[in-house]
C-alpha positions as CSV (number, residue, x, y, z in Angstrom):
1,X,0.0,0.0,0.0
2,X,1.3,3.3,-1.0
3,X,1.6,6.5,2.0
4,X,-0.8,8.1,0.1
5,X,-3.4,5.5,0.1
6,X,-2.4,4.5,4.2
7,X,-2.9,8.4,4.9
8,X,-6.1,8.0,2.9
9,X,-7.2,5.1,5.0
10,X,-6.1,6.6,8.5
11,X,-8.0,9.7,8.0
12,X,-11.0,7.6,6.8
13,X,-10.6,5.7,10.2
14,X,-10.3,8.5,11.8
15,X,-13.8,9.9,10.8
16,X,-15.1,6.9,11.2
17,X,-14.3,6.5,14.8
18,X,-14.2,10.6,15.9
19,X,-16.7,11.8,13.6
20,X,-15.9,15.2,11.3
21,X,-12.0,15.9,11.4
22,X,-11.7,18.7,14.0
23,X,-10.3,21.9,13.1
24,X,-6.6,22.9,14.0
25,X,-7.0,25.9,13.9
26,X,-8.6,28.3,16.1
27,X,-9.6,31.8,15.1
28,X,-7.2,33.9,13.2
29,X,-4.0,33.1,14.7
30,X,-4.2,30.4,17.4
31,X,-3.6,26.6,16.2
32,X,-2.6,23.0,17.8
33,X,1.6,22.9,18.5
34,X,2.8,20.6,16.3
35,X,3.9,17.2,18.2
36,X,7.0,15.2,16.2
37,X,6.8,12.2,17.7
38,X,2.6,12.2,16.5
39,X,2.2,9.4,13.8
40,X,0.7,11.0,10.6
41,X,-0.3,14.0,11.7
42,X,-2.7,12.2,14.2
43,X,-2.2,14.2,17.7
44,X,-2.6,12.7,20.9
45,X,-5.4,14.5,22.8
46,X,-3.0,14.1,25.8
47,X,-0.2,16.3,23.8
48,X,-2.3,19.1,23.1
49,X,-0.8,22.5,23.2
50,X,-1.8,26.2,21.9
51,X,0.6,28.0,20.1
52,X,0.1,31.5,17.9
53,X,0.6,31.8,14.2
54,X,1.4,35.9,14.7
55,X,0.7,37.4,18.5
56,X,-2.5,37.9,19.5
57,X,-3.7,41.5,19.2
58,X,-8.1,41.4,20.0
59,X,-9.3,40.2,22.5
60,X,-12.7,39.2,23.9
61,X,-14.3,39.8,27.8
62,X,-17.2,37.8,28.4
63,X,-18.6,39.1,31.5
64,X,-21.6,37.4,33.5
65,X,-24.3,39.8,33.1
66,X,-26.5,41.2,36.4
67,X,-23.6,39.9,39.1
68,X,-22.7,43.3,40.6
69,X,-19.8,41.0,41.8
70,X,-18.0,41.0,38.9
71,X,-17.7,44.5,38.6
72,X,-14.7,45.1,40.1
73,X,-12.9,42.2,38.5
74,X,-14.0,43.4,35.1
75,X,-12.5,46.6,35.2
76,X,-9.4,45.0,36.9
77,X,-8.7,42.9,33.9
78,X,-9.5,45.5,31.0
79,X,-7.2,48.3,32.5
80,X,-4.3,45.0,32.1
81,X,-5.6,43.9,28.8
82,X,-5.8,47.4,26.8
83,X,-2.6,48.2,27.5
84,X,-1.6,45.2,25.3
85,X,-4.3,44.9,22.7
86,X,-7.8,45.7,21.5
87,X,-10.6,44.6,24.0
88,X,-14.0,43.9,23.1
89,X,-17.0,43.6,25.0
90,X,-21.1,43.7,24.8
91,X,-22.6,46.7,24.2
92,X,-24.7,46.2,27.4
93,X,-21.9,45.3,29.3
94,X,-20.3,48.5,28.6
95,X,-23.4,50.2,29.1
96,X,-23.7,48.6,32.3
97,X,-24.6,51.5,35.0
98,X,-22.3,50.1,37.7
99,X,-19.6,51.0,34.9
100,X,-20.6,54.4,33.6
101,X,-20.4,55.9,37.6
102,X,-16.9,54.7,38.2
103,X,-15.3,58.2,36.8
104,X,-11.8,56.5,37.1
105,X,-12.7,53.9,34.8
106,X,-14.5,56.2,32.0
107,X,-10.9,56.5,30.3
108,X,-10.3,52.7,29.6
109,X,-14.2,51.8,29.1
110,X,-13.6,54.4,26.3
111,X,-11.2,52.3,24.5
112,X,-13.4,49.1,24.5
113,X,-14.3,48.0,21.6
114,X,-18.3,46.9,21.9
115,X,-20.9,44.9,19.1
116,X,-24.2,43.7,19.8
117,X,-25.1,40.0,19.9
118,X,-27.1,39.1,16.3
119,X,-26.6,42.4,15.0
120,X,-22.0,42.5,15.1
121,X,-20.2,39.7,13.3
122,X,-17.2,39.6,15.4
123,X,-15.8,36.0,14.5
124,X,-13.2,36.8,12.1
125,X,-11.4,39.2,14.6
126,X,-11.0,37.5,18.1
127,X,-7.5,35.6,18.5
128,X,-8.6,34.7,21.9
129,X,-11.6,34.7,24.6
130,X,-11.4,35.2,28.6
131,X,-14.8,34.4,30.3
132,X,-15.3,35.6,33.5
133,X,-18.3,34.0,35.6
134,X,-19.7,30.6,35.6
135,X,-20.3,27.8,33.0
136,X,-23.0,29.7,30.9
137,X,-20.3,32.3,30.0
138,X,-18.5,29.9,28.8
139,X,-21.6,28.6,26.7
140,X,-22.5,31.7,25.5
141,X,-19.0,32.5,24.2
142,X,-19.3,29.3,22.6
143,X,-22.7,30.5,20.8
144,X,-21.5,34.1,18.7
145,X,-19.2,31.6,17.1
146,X,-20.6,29.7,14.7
147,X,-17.2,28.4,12.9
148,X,-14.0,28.7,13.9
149,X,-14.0,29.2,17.9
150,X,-10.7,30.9,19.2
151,X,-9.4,29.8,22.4
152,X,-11.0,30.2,25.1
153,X,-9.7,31.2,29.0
154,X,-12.4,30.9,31.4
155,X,-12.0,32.1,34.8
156,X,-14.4,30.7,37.8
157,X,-16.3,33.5,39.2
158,X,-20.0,31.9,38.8
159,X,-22.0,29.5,41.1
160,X,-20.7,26.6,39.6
161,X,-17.5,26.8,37.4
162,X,-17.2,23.0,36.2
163,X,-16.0,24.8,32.8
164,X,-14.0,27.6,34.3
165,X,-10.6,26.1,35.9
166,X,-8.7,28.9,36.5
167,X,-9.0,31.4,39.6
168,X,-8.8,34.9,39.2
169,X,-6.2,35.9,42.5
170,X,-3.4,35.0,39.6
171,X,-5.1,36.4,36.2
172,X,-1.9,38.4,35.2
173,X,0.1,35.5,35.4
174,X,-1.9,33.0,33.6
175,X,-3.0,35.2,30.9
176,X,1.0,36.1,30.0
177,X,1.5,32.1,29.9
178,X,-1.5,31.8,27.2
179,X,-0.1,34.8,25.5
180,X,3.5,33.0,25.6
181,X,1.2,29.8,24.2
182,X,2.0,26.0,24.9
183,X,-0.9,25.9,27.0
184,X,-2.8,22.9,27.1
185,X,-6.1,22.4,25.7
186,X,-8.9,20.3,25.4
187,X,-11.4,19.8,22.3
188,X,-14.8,20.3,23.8
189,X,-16.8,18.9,20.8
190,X,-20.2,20.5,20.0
191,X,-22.9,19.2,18.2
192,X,-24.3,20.6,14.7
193,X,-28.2,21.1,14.6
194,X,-30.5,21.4,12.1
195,X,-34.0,22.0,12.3
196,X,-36.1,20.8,9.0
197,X,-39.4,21.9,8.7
198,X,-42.3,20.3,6.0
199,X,-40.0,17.3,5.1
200,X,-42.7,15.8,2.6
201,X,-46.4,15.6,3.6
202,X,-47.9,12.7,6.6
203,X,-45.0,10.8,7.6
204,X,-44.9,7.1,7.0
205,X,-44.2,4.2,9.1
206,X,-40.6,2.4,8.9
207,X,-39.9,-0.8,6.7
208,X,-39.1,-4.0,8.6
209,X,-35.7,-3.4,8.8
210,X,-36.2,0.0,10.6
211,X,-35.5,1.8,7.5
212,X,-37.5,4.7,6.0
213,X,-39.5,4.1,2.8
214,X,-37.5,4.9,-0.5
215,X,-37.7,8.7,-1.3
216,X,-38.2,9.5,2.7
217,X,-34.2,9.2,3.9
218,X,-33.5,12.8,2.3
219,X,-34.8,15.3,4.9
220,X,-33.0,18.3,3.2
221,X,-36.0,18.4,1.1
222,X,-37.3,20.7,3.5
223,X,-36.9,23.8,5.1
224,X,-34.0,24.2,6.9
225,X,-35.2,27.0,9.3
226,X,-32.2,27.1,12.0
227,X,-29.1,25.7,12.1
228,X,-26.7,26.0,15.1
229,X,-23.2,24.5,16.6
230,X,-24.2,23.6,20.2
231,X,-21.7,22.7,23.3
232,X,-24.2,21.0,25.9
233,X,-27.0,19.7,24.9
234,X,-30.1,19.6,22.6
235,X,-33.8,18.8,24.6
236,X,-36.5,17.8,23.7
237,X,-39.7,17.5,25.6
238,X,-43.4,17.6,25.8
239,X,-43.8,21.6,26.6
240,X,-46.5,22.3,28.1
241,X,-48.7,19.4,27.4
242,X,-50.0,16.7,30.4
243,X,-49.7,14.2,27.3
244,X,-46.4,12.3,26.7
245,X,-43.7,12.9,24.8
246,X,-43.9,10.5,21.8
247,X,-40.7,11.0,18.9
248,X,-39.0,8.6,17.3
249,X,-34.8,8.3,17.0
250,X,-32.9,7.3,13.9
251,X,-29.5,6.4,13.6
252,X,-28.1,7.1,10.0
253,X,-31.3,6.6,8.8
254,X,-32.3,3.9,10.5
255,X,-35.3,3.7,13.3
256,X,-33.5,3.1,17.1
257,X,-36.4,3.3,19.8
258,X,-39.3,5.3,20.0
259,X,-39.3,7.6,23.2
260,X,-42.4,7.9,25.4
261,X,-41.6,10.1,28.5
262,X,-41.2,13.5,29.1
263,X,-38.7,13.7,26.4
264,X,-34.8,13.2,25.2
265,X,-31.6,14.8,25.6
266,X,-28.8,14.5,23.1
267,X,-25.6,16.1,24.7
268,X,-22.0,16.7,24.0
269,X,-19.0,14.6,26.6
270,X,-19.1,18.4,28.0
271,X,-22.8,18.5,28.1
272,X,-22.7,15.2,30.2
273,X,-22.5,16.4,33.0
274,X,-24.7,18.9,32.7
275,X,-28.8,18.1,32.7
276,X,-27.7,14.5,31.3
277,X,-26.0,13.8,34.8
278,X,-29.3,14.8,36.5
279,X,-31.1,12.8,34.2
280,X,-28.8,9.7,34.9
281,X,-26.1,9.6,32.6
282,X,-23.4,8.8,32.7
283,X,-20.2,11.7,32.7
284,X,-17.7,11.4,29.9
285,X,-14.1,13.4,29.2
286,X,-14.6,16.3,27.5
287,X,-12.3,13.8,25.0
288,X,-13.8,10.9,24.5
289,X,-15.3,11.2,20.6
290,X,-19.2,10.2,21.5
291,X,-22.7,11.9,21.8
292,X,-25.2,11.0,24.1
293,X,-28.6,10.1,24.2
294,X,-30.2,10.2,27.7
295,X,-34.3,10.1,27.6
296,X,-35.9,11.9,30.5
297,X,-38.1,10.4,32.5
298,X,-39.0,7.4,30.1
299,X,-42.3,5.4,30.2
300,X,-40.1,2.1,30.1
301,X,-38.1,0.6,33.5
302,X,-35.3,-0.6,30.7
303,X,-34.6,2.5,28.8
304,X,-31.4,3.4,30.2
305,X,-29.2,6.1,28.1
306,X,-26.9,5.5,25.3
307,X,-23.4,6.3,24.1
308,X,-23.0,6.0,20.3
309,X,-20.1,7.1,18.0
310,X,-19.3,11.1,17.3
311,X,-19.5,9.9,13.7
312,X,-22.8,9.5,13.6
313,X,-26.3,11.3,12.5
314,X,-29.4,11.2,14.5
315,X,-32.5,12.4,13.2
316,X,-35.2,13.1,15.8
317,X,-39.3,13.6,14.6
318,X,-42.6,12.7,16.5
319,X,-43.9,9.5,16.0
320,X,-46.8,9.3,13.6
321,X,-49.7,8.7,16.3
322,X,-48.1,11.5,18.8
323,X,-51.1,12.9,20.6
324,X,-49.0,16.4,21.0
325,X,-46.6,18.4,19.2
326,X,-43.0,18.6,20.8
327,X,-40.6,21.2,21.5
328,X,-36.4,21.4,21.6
329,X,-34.1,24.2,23.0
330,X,-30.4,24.5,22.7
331,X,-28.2,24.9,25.4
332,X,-31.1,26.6,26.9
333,X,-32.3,28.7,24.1
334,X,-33.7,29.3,21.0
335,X,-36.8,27.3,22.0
336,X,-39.0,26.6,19.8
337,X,-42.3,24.0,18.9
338,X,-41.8,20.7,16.3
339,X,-44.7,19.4,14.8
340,X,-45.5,16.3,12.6
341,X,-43.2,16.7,9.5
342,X,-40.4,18.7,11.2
343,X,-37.2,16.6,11.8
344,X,-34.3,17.9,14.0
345,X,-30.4,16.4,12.6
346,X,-27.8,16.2,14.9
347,X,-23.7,15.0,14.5
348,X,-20.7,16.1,15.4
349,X,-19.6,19.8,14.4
350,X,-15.7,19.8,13.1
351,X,-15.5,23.4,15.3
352,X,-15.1,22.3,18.8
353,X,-14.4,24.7,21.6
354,X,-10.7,24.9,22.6
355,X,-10.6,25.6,26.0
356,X,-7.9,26.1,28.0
357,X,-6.2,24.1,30.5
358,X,-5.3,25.6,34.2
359,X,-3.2,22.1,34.7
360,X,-3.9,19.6,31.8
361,X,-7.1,17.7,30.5
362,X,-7.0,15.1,33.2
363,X,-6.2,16.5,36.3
364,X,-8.7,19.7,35.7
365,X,-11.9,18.0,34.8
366,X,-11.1,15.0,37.8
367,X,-10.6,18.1,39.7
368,X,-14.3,19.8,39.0
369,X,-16.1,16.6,39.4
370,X,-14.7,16.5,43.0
371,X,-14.7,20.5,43.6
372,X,-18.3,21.5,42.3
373,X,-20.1,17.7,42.4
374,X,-18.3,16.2,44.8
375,X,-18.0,13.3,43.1
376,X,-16.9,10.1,45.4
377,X,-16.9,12.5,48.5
378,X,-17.7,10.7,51.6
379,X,-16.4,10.1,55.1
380,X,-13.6,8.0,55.0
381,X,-13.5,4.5,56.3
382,X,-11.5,4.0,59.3
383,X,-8.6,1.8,59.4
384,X,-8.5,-1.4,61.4
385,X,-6.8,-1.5,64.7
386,X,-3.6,-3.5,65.0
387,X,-4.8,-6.3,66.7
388,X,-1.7,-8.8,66.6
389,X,-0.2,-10.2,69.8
390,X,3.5,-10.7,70.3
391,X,2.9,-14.7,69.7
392,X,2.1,-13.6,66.1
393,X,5.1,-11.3,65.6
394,X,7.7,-13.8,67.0
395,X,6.5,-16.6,64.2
């Protein structure tokens, strides 16, 4: 076999396994350090390091929004930050009344550069992204980029903070190291969602082999009326109706299960342990290559969730004798209704989130499922007594 057909084969593999090829580079000028001892190009998650193309110059503060608290770290970090490079912020966080009294500050807020979310395309300008606040800072950072995400440097100042390793006592040092890059990372995969409206009349029931009639399979014969790169999870559930939730799941086409319950979640390793913990699921490393499907509160004592392959597409509609529509959100927004010939797609997005490690991939996320879920905390068992007698220690 020649290299080019063995390269051919690996990177075949690889999509196979790990679903789209993830993207190496991050932004405009952030990327993945190369690795020389990586065979073929194919990087160990392990090995993972930021570097810079060319030094980063724009910058992006995503601040939690109605926490007075994080007033004063806000401003703390942009007088550091714009005398390096161009900062840019929301529109309403600059607007923000807390800000405008401060007559000190007026000079630097001033030099911020602001947009307005669904109005500003910022995503071709950010080299890098510093979140300050809790996980949904982090998942809203994740949702103005809708390609290419550039790194991303979250620092735990919310309720939570299973996404935000780093501490804010030591900014100034921790943001020079990601400026020096070789910082680890980790991949946080996210999931690419399309909604499909009208796909084609009164749906039909599946063949025997689970399989859609010929002529049904091709769902992009509808509408496709949002389409969205998601980091935690898609829902969906029965709204507001005392009815159960009734949709069927396909797997690349084919017909899985049917859920009856109050509905189904379809989540990201990152989204794992998120509303798929409290559901039951299981929690998977941000890089393990999987998505998951977790059903809420199912109608069945043996429908237990799922872990298929990253490679994969699901298609989720309702079942043809649902009583009640259905409706889906992502990560908590955009929530909308999905009635009988809708379809929602899912796979994995090639444009995960590169977030930055405090420590390394392993020891931060062990770290926040002992720190903010105290996983396996309990009171320690106590040790036997020594009871051996001097016959014992003389044989």
């Amino acid at each position: 076999m020649s290299a080019s057909h063995l390269i051919a084969s690996v990177r075949f593999l690889s999509h196979f396994l790990h679903g789209p090829y993830p993207a190496t580079h991050f932004g405009p000028k952030a990327c993945i350090l190369p690795n020389p001892t990586s065979v073929m190009h194919i990087q160990d998650p392990a090995s993972q390091r930021l570097t810079w193309n060319k030094p980063p110059v724009n910058v992006l503060v995503i601040r939690k929004i109605r926490d007075e608290s994080l007033a004063e770290p806000f401003k703390e970090l942009c007088r550091f930050l714009v005398e390096q490079m161009m900062v840019y912020v929301e529109r309403r966080v600059a607007d923000d009344a807390t800000l405008s009294k401060d007559e000190a500050f007026g000079s630097i807020r001033n030099q911020l550069c602001t947009f307005r979310e669904g109005y500003d395309d910022i995503s071709d300008c950010i080299d890098l992204i510093i979140c300050l606040g809790g996980d949904g800072t982090l998942l809203y950072a994740s949702s103005l980029f809708q390609g290419s995400v550039p790194p991303v440097m979250a620092f735990h100042l919310g309720s939570l903070g299973f996404l935000t390793p780093f501490k804010f006592e030591s900014y100034k040092t921790e943001v020079a190291k990601v400026f020096e890059g070789n910082a680890a990372i980790t991949l946080r995969s996210r999931l690419k969602v399309k909604v499909v409206k009208d796909i084609g009349g009164p749906q039909q029931q599946p063949e025997h082999n689970g399989l859609l009639p010929h002529g049904h399979t091709n769902t992009d014969a509808g509408r496709v009326t949002l389409q969205l790169q998601v980091l935690n999870e898609v829902v969906v559930d029965r709204g507001p109706s005392s009815y159960l939730s009734n949709v069927d799941l396909y797997l690349d086409g084919r017909l899985i299960t049917s859920v009856q319950g109050d509905g189904l979640i379809v989540s990201t390793p990152t989204g794992s342990t998120a509303y798929a913990a409290a559901a039951g699921a299981s929690m998977i490393h941000p890089n393990v290559p999987a998505i998951m499907v977790t059903p809420i509160c199912p109608h069945s004592l043996s429908f237990r969730p799922i872990v298929v392959p990253a490679g994969v597409e699901l298609m989720i509609t309702l079942s043809p004798d649902a009583r009640n529509t259905a409706w889906v959100s992502f990560d908590g927004r955009k929530r909308q209704e999905i009635q009988h010939g809708d379809c929602i797609k899912i796979t994995t997005s090639c444009y995960p989130v590169p977030s930055i490690c405090c420590h390394d991939l392993v020891y931060d996320w062990f770290e926040s499922l002992a720190q903010c879920l105290h996983w396996n905390v309990r009171k320690r068992q106590a040790r036997l007594a020594d009871t051996s007698d001097s016959s014992d220690t003389e044989n």
